[in-house]
Every structure is written in C-alpha cells, then in structure tokens.
N, C-alpha and C positions, 0 to 999 in steps of 0.2 A: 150544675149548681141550681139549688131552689130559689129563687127571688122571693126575697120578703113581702108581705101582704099586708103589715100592722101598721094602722093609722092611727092615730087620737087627734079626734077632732074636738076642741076645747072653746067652753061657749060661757060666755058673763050675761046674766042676767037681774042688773041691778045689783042688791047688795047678798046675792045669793052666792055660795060656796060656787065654782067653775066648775063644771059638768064634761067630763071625759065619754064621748062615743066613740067605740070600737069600729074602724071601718076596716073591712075585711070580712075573708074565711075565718070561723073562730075552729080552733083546736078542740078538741074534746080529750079527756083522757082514758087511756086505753081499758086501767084499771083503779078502779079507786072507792073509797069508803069513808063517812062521814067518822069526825070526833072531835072532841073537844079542840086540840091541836092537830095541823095538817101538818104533814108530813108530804115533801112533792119527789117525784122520782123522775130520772130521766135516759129510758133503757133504749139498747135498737133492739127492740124486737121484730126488726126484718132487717136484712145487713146492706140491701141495696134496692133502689127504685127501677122505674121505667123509664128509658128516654123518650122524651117527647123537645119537638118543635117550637119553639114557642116565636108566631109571627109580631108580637106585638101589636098588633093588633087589638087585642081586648085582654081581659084579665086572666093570668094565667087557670089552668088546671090545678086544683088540690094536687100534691103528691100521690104518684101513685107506690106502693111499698111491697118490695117481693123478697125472696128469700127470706124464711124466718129463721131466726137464729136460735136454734135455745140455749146456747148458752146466757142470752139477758131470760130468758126463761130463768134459767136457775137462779141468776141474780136478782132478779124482781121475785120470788121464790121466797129468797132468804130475809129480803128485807121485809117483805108478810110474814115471816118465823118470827122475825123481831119483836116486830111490832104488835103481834097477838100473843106473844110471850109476856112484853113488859104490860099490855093491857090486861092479862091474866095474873099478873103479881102484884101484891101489896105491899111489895119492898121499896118498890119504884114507881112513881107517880100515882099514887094509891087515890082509889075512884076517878082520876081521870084519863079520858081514853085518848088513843093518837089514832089521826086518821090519817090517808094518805091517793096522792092523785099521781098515779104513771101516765108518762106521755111517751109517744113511739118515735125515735130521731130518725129511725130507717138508716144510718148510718149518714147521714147527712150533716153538715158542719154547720149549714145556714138553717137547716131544719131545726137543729140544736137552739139554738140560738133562740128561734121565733115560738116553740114550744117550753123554753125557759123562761120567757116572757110570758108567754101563757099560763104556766103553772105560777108562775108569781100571783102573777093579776087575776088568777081566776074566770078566765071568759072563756065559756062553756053555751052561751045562751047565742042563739041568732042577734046578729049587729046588730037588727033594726029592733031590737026590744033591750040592748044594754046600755045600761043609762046610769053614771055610777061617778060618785068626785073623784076629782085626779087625787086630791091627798090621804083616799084612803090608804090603812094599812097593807100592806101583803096579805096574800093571803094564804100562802106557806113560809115555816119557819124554820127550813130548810129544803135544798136541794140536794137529793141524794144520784147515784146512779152514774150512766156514762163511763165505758170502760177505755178512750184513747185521748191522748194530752189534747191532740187539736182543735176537738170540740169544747173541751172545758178552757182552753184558752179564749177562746171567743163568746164562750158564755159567762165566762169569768171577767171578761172584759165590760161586757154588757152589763153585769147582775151585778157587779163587784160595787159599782158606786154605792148602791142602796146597802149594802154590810148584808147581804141576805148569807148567812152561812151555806157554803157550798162544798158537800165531801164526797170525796171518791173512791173509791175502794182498789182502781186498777189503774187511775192517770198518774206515769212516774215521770216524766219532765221534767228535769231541776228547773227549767225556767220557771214552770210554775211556784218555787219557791222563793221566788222575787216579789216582796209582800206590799210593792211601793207599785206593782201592776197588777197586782193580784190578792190584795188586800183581805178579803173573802172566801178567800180557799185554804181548804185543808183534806187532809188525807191520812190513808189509815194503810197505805202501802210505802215504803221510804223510796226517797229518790232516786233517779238514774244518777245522780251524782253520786253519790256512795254504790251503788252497781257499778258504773261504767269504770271506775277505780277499781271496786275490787276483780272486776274482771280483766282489768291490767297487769294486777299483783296474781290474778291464778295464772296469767300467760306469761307473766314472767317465772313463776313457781316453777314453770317446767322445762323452764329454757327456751322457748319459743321464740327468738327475737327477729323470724321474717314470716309473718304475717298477713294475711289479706283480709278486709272487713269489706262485707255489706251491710245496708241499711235501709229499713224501710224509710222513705223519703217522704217524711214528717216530721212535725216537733220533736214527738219520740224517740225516732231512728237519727235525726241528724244530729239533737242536743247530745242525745247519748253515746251518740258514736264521737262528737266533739272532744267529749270531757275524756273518753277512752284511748282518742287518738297523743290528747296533751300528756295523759298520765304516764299512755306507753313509751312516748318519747324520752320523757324524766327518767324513767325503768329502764330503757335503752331498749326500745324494743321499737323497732321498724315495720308499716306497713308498705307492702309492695304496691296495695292497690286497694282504693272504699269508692264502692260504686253503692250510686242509691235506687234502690227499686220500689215501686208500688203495684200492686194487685192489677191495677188497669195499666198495667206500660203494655204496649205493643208489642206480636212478635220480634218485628226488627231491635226493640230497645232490648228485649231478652236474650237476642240470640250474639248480640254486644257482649252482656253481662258473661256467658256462656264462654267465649271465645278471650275474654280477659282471665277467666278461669283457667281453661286449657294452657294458652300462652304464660302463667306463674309459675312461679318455681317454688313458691312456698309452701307448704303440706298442712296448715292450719289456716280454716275462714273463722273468724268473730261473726257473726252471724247476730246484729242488732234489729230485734225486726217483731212484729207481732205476729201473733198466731195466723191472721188469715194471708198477711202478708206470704207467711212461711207456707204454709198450703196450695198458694199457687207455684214459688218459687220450685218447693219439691217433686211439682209435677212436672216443669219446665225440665227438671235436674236429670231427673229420671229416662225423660226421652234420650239425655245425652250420654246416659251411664257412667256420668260422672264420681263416679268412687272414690275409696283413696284417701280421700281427708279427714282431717279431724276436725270435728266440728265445734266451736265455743257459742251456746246461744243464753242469749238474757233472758227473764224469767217470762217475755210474756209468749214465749213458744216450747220451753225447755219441759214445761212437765202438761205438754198440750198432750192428750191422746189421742184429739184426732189427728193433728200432724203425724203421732207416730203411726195410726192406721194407715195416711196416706203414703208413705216409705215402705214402699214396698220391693223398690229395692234394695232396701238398707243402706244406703246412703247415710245416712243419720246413724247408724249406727256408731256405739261408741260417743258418741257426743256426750260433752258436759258443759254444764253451764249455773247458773243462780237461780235459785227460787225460793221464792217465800217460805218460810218454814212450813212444814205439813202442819195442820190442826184438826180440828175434831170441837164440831157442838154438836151435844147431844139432842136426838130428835130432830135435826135439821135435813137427816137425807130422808127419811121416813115421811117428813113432810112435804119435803122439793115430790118425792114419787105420787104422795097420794094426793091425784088431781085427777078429777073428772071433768067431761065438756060443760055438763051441763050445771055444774054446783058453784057457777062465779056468774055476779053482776055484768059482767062482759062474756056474752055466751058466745056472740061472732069471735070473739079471738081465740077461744080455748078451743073451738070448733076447730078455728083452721090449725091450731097447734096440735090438737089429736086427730087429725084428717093427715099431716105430716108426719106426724108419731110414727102414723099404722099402716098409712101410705090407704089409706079406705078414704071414703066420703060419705059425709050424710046427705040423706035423700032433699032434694032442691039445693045442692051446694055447688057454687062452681069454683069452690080454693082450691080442689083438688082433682079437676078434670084429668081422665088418665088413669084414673086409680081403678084398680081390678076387681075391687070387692064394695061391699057397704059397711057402714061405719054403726057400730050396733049400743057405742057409748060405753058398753060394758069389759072392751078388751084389756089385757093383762099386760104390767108392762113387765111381769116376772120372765127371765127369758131375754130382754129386747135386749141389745148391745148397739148403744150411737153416744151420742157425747152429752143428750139428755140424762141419760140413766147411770154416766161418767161421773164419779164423783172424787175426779183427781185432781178437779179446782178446790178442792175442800180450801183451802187455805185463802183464796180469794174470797172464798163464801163466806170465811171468817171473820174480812175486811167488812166486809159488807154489814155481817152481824155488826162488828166494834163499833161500826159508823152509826148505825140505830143506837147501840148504848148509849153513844157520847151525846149524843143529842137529849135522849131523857135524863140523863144524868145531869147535863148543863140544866136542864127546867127543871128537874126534882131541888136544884138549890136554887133556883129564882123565886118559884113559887113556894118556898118553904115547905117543901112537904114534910110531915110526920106521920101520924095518922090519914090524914086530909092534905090538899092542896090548896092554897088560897090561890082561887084560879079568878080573881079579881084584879091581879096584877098584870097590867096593860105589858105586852111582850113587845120588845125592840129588837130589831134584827141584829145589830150593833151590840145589845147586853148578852143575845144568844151565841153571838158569834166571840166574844170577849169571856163568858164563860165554857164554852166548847175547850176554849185556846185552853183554859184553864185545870179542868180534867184534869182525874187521876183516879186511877180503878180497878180493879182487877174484872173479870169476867169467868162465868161460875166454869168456866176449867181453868181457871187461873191465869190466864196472860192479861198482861200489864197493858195499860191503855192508858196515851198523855200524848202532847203535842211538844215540839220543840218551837224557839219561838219563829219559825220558819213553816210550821202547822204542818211539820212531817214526825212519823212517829221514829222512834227508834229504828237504825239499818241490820236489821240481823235477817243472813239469808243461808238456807243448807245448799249445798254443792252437790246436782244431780249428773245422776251418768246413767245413760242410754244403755243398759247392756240387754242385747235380744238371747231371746230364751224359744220353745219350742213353740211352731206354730206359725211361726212369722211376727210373735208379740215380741214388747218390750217392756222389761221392767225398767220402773225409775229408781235406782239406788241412790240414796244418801251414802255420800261418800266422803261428807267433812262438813264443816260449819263456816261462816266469817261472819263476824261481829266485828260492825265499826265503833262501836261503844269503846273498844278494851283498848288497850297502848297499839301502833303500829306492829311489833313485833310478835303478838302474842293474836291478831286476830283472825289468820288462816290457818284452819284445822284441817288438815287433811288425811285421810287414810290411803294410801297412794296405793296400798299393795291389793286393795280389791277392787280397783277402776279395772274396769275394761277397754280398753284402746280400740281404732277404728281397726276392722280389717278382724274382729276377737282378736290384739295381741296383745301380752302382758304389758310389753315393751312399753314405751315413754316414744312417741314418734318423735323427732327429729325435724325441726323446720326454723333452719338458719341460711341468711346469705354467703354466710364466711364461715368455716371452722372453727372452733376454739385457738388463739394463738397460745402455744404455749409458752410456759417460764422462759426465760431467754432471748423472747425474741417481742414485738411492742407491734400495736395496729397502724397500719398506714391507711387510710379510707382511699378508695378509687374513685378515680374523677367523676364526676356528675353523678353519684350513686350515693343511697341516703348513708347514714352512719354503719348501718348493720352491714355494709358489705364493704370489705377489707382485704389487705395482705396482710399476711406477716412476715417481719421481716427482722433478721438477727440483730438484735442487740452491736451496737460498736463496741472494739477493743475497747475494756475499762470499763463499760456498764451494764448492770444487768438487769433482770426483771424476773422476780422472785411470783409473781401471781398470775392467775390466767388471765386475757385480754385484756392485757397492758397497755394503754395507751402511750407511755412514755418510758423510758428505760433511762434507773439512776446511775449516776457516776458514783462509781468507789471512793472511798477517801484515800487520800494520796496512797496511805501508807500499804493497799488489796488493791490487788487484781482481780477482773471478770475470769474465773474456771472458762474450759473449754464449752461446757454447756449454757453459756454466761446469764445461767441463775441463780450464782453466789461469787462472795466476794473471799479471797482466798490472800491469804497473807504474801504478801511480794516477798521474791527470796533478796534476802540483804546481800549484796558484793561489793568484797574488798578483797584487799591481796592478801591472801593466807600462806602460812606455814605448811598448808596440809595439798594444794595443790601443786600442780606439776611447776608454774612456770615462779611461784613462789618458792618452793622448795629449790628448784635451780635456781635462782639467784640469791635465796640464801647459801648454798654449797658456794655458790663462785666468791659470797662475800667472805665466808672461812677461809677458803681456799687462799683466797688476797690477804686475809691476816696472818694463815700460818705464813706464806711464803714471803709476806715480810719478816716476818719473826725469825725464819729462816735467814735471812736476810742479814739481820741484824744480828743475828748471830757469828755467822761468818764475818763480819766486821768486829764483833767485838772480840772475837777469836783472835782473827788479823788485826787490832787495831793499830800494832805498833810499826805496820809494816806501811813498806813508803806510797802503797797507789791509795791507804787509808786516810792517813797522815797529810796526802799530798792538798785537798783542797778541804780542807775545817771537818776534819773528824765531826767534831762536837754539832757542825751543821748538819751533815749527814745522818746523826743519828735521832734530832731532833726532826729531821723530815722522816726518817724510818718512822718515830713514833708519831708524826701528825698523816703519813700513810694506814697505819692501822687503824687511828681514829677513823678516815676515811670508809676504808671498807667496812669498819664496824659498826658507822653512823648509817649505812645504805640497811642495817636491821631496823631499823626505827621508825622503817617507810614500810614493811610487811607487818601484820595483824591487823585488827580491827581500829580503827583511829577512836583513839578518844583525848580529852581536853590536853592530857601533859604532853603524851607520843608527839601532838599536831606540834603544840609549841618545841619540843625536842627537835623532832627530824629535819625540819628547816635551818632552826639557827645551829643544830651541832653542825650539820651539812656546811652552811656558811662558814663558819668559824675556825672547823678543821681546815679546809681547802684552803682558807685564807692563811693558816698556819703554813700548812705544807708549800700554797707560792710562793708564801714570805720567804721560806728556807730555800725554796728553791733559786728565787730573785737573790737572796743571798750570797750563795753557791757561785752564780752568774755575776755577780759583779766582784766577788772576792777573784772567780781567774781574771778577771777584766783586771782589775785593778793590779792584779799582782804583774802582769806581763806591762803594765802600763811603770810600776814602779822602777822596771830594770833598764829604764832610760836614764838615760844620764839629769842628775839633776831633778831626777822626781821623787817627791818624799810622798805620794798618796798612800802608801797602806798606814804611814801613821795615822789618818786621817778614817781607816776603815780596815781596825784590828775586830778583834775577836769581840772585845766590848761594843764596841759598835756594832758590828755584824748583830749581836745580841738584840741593841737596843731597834735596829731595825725591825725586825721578826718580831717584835712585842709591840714596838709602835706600828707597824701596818698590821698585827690580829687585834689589835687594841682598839682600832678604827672601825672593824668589823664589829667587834663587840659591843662599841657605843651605838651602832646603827641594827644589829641585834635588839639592844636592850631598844632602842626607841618605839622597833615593829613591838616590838613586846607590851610595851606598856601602852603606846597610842592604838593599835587595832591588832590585839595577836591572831594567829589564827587558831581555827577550832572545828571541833569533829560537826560535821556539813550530811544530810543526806539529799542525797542528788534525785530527784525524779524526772528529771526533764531528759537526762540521756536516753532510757531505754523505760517502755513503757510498764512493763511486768516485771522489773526488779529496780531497787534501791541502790543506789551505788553511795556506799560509804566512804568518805574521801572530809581530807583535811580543807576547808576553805582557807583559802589564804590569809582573811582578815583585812589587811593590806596591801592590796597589791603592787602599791610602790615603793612598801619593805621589800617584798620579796622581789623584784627586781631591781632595787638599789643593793641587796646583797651578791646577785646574781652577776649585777653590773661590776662592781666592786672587784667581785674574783674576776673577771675579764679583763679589767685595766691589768690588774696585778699581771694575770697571764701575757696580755699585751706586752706591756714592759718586760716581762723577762726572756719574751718571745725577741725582743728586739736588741736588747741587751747580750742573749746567747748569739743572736745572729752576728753580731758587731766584732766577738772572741771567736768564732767560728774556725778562723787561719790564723789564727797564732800557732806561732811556734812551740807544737809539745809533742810528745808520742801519741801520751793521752790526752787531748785535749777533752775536758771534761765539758766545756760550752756547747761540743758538735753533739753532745748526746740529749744536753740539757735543749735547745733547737729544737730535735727531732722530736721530745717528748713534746715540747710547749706545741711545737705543730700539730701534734696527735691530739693534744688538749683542747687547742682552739676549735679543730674540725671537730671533734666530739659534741661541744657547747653551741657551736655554731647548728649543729646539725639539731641540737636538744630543743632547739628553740621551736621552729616547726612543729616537730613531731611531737611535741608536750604540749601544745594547744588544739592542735588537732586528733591526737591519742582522746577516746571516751575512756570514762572510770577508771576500775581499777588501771588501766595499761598507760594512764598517764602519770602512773605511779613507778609501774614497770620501765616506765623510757624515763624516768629521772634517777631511780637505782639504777638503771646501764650505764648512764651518762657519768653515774657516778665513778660507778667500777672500771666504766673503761679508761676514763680519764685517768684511775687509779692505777690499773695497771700498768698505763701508759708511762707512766712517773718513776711507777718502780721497776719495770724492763727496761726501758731506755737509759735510766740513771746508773742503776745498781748492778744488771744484769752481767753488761761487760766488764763491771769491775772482779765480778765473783768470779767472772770466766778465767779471769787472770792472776785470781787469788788461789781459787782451786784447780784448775789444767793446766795455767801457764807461770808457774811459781816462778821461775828463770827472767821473767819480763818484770816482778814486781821488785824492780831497783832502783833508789833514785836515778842511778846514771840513767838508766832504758827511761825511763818518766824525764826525765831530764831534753833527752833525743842528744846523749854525749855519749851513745854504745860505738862499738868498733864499726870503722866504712868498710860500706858494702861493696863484696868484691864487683870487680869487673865480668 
C-alpha cells in the first residue's frame, strides 16, 4: 500500500483570498497536452510496483512502477483518437480545442486516489514554488480512465464531493451504481448487476443447477458474484462452493482453491474474475491438469486473448460467458499501431514502451536491461503478435471512444456551440456532470449513447464461446445475444446448436446434484444439503405429479385415482352390485328361484285348496303369506343394479313392508292354532273373539304400523343414492345412504318384535294335540329367521360396499326361504306323496290305534 503524501497547508493574510501550499512529492503526468478544456486520465500503465520497506523514519520513496501494461497503452491510445478527432471536426466544439493530462496509478488503489487528486488540482510544479487559493476552480473537467471498480470506488469517494464527472469505460460494480456514494460516476459499460443476472439466466438455460463459482476478491469479483449467487438461487440453481482469489494469494491459498476443485462434484466453475486475475489462476490450473469443466466467465476475461494464449492446456477450452458487444471505430486500430518512441511529449515512456515492444533498448537505457539487441526506433510492428497489436478489446476501446464523446457533447450544449463556442461561459463541474447525465447521441457508426439515471448505459451483451481451432488458437464465437432492455422472456438469444462444449463435445455437459425427478414422483431435499440435492421419491396412493422436479404431489379429486405411474389421474371404477357379475347374478337366480317355488307353492294349494291339511289352519292366511313371500324374494331385486334416488327409497321400505306382511300372516297362523286348541276347552268361546275377520284386521293393522313408520323415514330423512370414497381408495362404491338411521332400524326393529312374538307364541302351541301341528313348523321357521337377522346385524356393519348389500339380500332370501320350507314344504309333501294322510280324521289324530 502507497501512503499518501498530499498536504495543503492553508495561510490568511489579512483580508487576502487563503493560499493553499502543496506539501509533498508532486505527481506529473505521464502524458498530456495543452487546450482550451482539459481533459484528465487515469490509466496503469505499469500493472505493479516494487516492494520496499518503509522504516518510518523519514518520508517515504516516490513509488517505484514495473510491469507495463499495454493494454492502458491502448486505452490511453483511444482516448487521444478522441480527442484529436473531435479537435479535428467542426461538428463538435468547433474552434475549440480539448487537452488532456494522464497520470500512471501502476495499479495501485491509493496511488489512484493521490494521482486523482492531482489531475484535479493541477500540481505539476516543485512544492516549494506552488502557491495557489484553495477556491480555485479544477483544473480538469473530467476524469476519464481506470479499468477495475476498486480504484474508482476510492476515487469516487474522494473526487465525488466536488461533482467533478468521472467515467469509465471498464469499472462494472453495481455498487458503484449507488448515486447517494457515488454521486459523480458514470459509465459507458453497464453493470455487473445486469451481468451477474444474466449469467444466472444462461446457467440456468442449460440446466446447470450444481455449480461452483470463483471470484476475484474485490469489489468486482465479490459484488458480482453477490448478485449471481441471489439470482441463482431464485433460478434454483445451487452453488457447491465460491472461493475468492487474487493474483498475490500464496501458494498455500492456491493450492486450497485447487483441492476444493478436485474434491466437487459439479462440472461447471462461474468464473467471476478479471483478466490478470484469470492469467495467474490458469497458470496455477494447468500445473494441476485440471480439465473437464466448463467454464462460465464475465466479460472482463471471456474475450481476453491473452488469457487465451496463456491456456495452453486448453483448459478453457469450450468456455462461454458475456461480453460487450463487438464494435468497430473506424481509424482507431491504425492509430492505436502508429506510434513511434520518439514522436510524443513524453519520450521516457514511449521508450520504455517500444524497448518492451521489441524486447531491444536504446543506447544509455536501463528499462530494458537484458535485452539482446538495440533499439534503432525504426522497428515494424507488422508481424508482432502480444496483446498490444490485439485488437479483441475493440469493444472496450469503444467505451472509451463513447466516454470522450459524451463529454464534448455535454460542452458543445453548454457552451452553445454553432458555428463558434462561447467559451466565455464559466464551466462547473456539477453543470458538466448534470448534462453528461443528460446525453443522447448516436456515434458515427451508429450506436446510441445516454445514461440511465443510475449513470450506466444500456445492458446489452453477446454470448462468447471459446471454440479452439488449429494451432493451439482460439476463436471467440458469438453465439447469441442478451438484452436487458426487452421483456424477461424474450431477452436470451441463443444459438445452442454451434456452441462448442468443453472436451470439443456437441453435447450440453451435465452438472447437477440430483437427477431430474420424474412425473410421478416429488423432491425430498437431503439433510444439511443445499436445495439442488434431492431424492425422489413416489408420489402416495391418490396423488400425482404431472411435471419434472416436483416439489409436491397433488391429490386427485375424490372422484380419480393416481395410474400405476402416478402421473395422472384416472377415473375411479364405480362399484355396486350388478346383474352382470357373478355373485349378483346368483342371488338374483336364487331370488326367481324363491318366487317360482313359491308360486309353485301356491299353486299346489290352490289345486288342493279344498282338501283338509289346506282348509285346516286359514286357507285364506296361507295364501296371503304365499303372496307377501313372493313380494319378499322379489323386493331382494331392488338391492341389485346401480342405486339411484327411487331404487334407494324402494328397496328398504318394500323390504320393511313385505316382511312385515308375511310376519303378520305368519303371527296370524300362530295364534289362529293357539287359539283354536284353546277354544275346545270347556267353556271357552275365544275364536269368537279371533275369526277370520279379525285374523284379517290383524295382518293390516301390524303392516299398517309398518307403513306409518315407512311413510315417516320417508318424509323426515329418506334415503338416497350415496357414493362412498372412504372404503376402498381406487374405487367408488355406489350404495343407498340410509338417510335415517333410526328409520331404518326402527323398521328392522319392528320385524323383530313381530318375529319375537310369533317366535314365542309357536313355541307356546308347540305340543298340542295334532298330527299336524302346524306351530312346531312355524317354531322352527321363526328360529331360522331370528338367527338369520340376529346374525345380519354384524355382518351388514361390518360387510364394505357392495357386500353389505349382498349380506342384506341373503338375509333376505334366507329368512325367505326359511318361511316357505319350514311352513309349506311339509304340507306339499303330504299333499303330493302322502294323499292317504290328507284327512281330517289323520289331521285330527282320530286315525286307527297303533298295533301292538
């Protein structure tokens, strides 16, 4: 670090103006020429100094300044293009000339600074003879020059109070777009904030979402790697690993860097960093033969050609990254080459510049000690190949040109020019810098020059790729555009299909932590691992995931199911009991089956009706249970097909209603023997009490009761077609909702008691006196009925879907058939095989005694 040396010692004498003396080394500048307006520059034209000691002891040494750079060669270069162009036109500041004073920073931050200060204020003269008021003017009306953020931060810090306009042609820093610390600055190359973004959006373009970034460890490399790391994250794009590096790190900090490389798994570095930065890195790279990667770099190394000479093992090859668009001013290279030692006001510098050139010296020189030959002034630089006679910065050189326009251009409207300038008008740094901001121009090959009000120009940058060609060279191909001007969508232009990939492959490399998850299945992120690294893992029953790396997987709507691949939703198959399957089909047979062989049934009685085991217990009740058994078997149809509004209200209360019919007849039946064998007591007149009309009004008042408590489920809560999701997950089960649940077991109830009592009532007739007693059958049926119902009760809450439908038509039919085998079956047996038995006497039990 240089220590600064600038004093002003400030002196009152009486009512005189205060008097500023310079104490210190004063700066000179390296190159410079008088005019009407100055013009100040501030290039390294050497990239590094000498170390020295300093004991404090007395006042330091001047800087000493080694390595020269040409690339500020070119740039100090361009900006005498300018400047002797617009003093050669009458378009532009016409008769007035612009002069200008370069100063050498040697790459120094605090050297910047104290030479910035110098080119202001002008102190050029030995201390002890400059004697000058503090309130003079400046004494340039701009700072131009300086190609990295850190220095113009510090001098922007400095220079920024007084409004002195200061522009750069290569400082991209969004911080320095902060106009509340940097009031004073502007620039003719756009941000790292629109860089570092869109080099988010090309690493996202190509799938890249595990990544490693370096940076050179400065303003430039850390702001810009800042904004690239926030962007990539929004993007979804993961870095593994951002290590910072500078030119002077140590081996041990390089051989870190080195070794974080090896140990990554990612196949793509961001490479934020400047040209010399990158110059030493790819030396470091090379020792390690570190290949392989693809390379992302920002503009201020991507179209370097000495970085690409230095890649010598191709390393870099295939790289793409951002850069200024190419341009072209005419006469600018022709001028940058025609330079001789001897034809500049500053003959010591162009000396040591063509003594480096030619690698020669002139005779009493010692810039070039070492050198083989002598320096004869006259050598050709036709032939030479270095980064002097390189003219792949054109596009920087441009910046440079724009930054000289903008500046006459602001004075050509201060000073009114037309013909003439009124160069009478007192210049403020403040009006120069407020019309700069103002601008708007074209430049005689046509690109547009203006400031935003952030004093950055326009972001448009072409997309270069590395592809090597014979020789060991490399050409820089444009291979797309990006304009941050246009919409989001529309501002990455790319031609993908003539990139050249690392390694020469067509291919698109590959550098993820996790696979793509496919359709089907949703990201789970692994423990303490940033976002980019994941499982995948299938989708649950029911949901799916229709796009690639799904973070979540939707639920189906009740009505679909997740497919086997569960990346679609598939219609749930609807179940209910059908006609067309197996166990509906049987139990519809058994339900015909039960109606003919009633009907059968009934027939044989109506056949026989006149005969005595017919006649014996109420014909007429007999054949009104025959008919509330048919109903029976033929209401268990009303529970097969698909349920809908009337079926639901049907199949219950017919079920209810008949049954309650057919107990009534049967309770009937049962108390008609009961009663009848109760009458043949002496003294008992019961059957008057419960003839046929009665028996009648029974049977209608208990289905009557059924019916009011039917019609009540009906009207307060009926039931209704229900689709069931909760059973089974991948199908619908179609089923009647009850509506009521305490209809439908106060009907259920209801046939119970009825069964009950006749159950108790047959048991009571059981041994009476008959052949046939018709109670021991009626017993055995109501027993078969109870167990049936008793047993339905379980199995119908616990039965899923359709089969709880199944186990209420069993319950039905069997109870059904139970009614009509046990009641009727032995009557037929003795109607058709045992004709001899059907006599009252035998019905009676008054047949002939059984022998001995």
């Amino acid at each position: 670090m240089v220590p600064l040396t600038l004093y002003l010692v400030v002196s009152f004498s009486g009512s005189e103006e205060p008097v500023c003396r310079y104490r210190g080394d004063p700066d000179s500048p390296l190159l410079s020429q008088d005019g009407d307006i100055m013009l100040g520059g501030i290039f390294s034209f050497h990239s590094s100094w000498k170390d020295r000691q300093n004991t404090y002891m007395h006042q330091p040494l001047p800087l000493q300044c080694t390595s020269l750079n040409f690339r500020a060669f070119q740039f100090a270069q361009t900006m005498l293009f300018a400047i002797e162009e617009i003093n050669n036109s009458s378009d532009i500041l016409p008769g007035t000339s612009l002069g200008y004073k370069m100063y050498d920073t040697c790459g120094s931050v605090a050297r910047s600074v104290k030479v910035s200060l110098a080119v202001a204020n002008g102190i050029e003269v030995e201390p002890a003879f400059f004697e000058a008021p503090c309130m003079r003017p400046a004494q340039v009306q701009t700072i131009m020059g300086e190609t990295s953020s850190s220095p113009w931060m510090a001098v922007a810090t400095v220079i920024g109070p007084f409004y002195i306009p200061m522009i750069s042609h290569f400082a991209t820093c969004a911080c320095l777009s902060d106009k509340t610390k940097y009031p004073s600055f502007l620039r003719t190359i756009p941000s790292d904030y629109y860089q570092s973004r869109a080099l988010a959006h090309l690493v996202k373009h190509f799938g890249w979402t595990w990544v490693g970034a370096i940076r050179t460890n400065d303003d430039y490399g850390n702001n810009g790697m800042a904004t690239f790391t926030e962007t990539a994250q929004q993007l979804g794009v993961c870095l593994e690993y951002s290590v910072p590096f500078y030119r002077t790190d140590s081996e041990d900090r390089i051989q870190k860097i080195i070794e974080v490389i090896k140990a990554s798994t990612s196949k793509v570095i961001v490479a934020f960093m400047s040209h010399l930065d990158m110059d030493v890195l790819i030396h470091a790279l090379s020792q390690y033969n570190l290949t392989g990667y693809q390379w992302v770099g920002s503009e201020g190394w991507i179209l370097d050609s000495q970085t690409a000479a230095l890649d010598r093992y191709h390393i870099l090859d295939g790289a793409i990254g951002l850069s200024i668009p190419k341009a072209h001013v005419t006469g600018l290279k022709e001028f940058i080459l025609d330079i001789k030692p001897f034809n500049s006001s500053n003959s010591k510098l162009f000396t040591e510049f063509w003594e480096t050139l030619f690698n020669c010296r002139f005779k009493k020189s010692e810039s070039s000690a070492g050198a083989d030959r002598e320096c004869t002034g006259h050598e050709d630089l036709t032939g030479v190949q270095n980064s002097f006679t390189d003219m792949s910065l054109m596009p920087i050189f441009n910046n440079v040109y724009k930054g000289v326009y903008a500046v006459a251009h602001a004075l050509h409207k201060i000073l009114s020019c037309k013909k003439t300038c009124n160069n009478t008008v007192k210049l403020e740094p403040f009006t120069i810098l407020q019309n700069i901001k103002n601008i708007h121009f074209k430049t005689k090959e046509g690109d547009e020059v203006h400031f935003n009000e952030d004093g950055d120009p326009p972001a448009r940058y072409e997309i270069i790729n590395w592809q090597p060609r014979e020789n060991d060279a490399v050409d820089f191909v444009t291979v797309g555009l990006h304009d941050a001007s246009l919409p989001p969508d529309k501002q990455l232009d790319l031609q993908s299909d003539s990139i050249i990939w690392v390694q020469n492959s067509p291919q698109v490399p590959v550098s993820v932590c996790s696979e793509k998850c496919p359709p089907g299945t949703r990201k789970v992120l692994q423990k303490g691992k940033p976002v980019c690294c994941y499982d995948c893992v299938q989708c649950a029953d029911g949901e799916i995931s229709n796009t690639t790396d799904s973070f979540t997987c939707v639920r189906c709507h009740p009505e679909f199911w997740s497919n086997e691949r569960r990346d679609a939703c598939i219609k749930k198959e609807a179940v209910f009991l059908s006609y067309e399957e197996i166990m509906g089909a049987l139990l519809t047979a058994a339900s015909l089956f039960g109606t003919c062989m009633t009907a059968a049934v009934a027939f044989i009685f109506f056949r026989y009706r006149k005969t005595p085991i017919v006649r014996a217990n109420n014909s007429e009740l007999s054949f009104l249970l025959l008919f509330s058994l048919t109903l029976c078997f033929l209401c268990s149809l009303t529970f097969i097909g698909r349920p809908s509004e009337w079926s639901c209200m049907l199949r219950h209360t017919a079920f209810g209603i008949t049954f309650v019919l057919c107990i009534s007849c049967v309770l009937g039946k049962t108390m008609v023997v009961l009663m009848a064998f109760r009458s043949t007591l002496p003294g008992s007149n019961v059957m008057k009490w419960f003839g046929p009309a009665q028996q009648r009004l029974s049977v209608l008042g208990f289905t009557l009761i059924q019916v009011i408590i039917c019609i009540l489920w009906l009207t307060i809560s009926p039931p209704f077609p229900f689709r069931n999701f909760r059973e089974f997950k991948d199908k619908i089960i179609l089923e009647c909702a009850l509506g009521s649940p305490v209809g439908f077991w106060a009907v259920l109830g209801y046939i119970g008691l009825l069964a009950i009592l006749c159950f108790i009532f047959a048991f009571l007739a059981r041994k009476l006196p008959d052949n046939f007693n018709e109670a021991k059958f009626i017993t055995f049926s109501m027993l078969i009925f109870c167990a049936v119902w008793i047993t339905f009760i379980p199995a119908y809450v616990s039965s899923p879907g359709k089969f709880s439908v199944a186990v209420e038509i069993f319950a039905i039919l069997a109870s059904s058939f139970g009614l009509l085998i046990c009641i009727f079956v032995p009557k037929c047996y003795v109607i058709l095989l045992k004709p001899e038995k059907n006599t009252k006497k035998n019905i009676m039990g008054k047949g002939a005694p059984k022998s001995n």
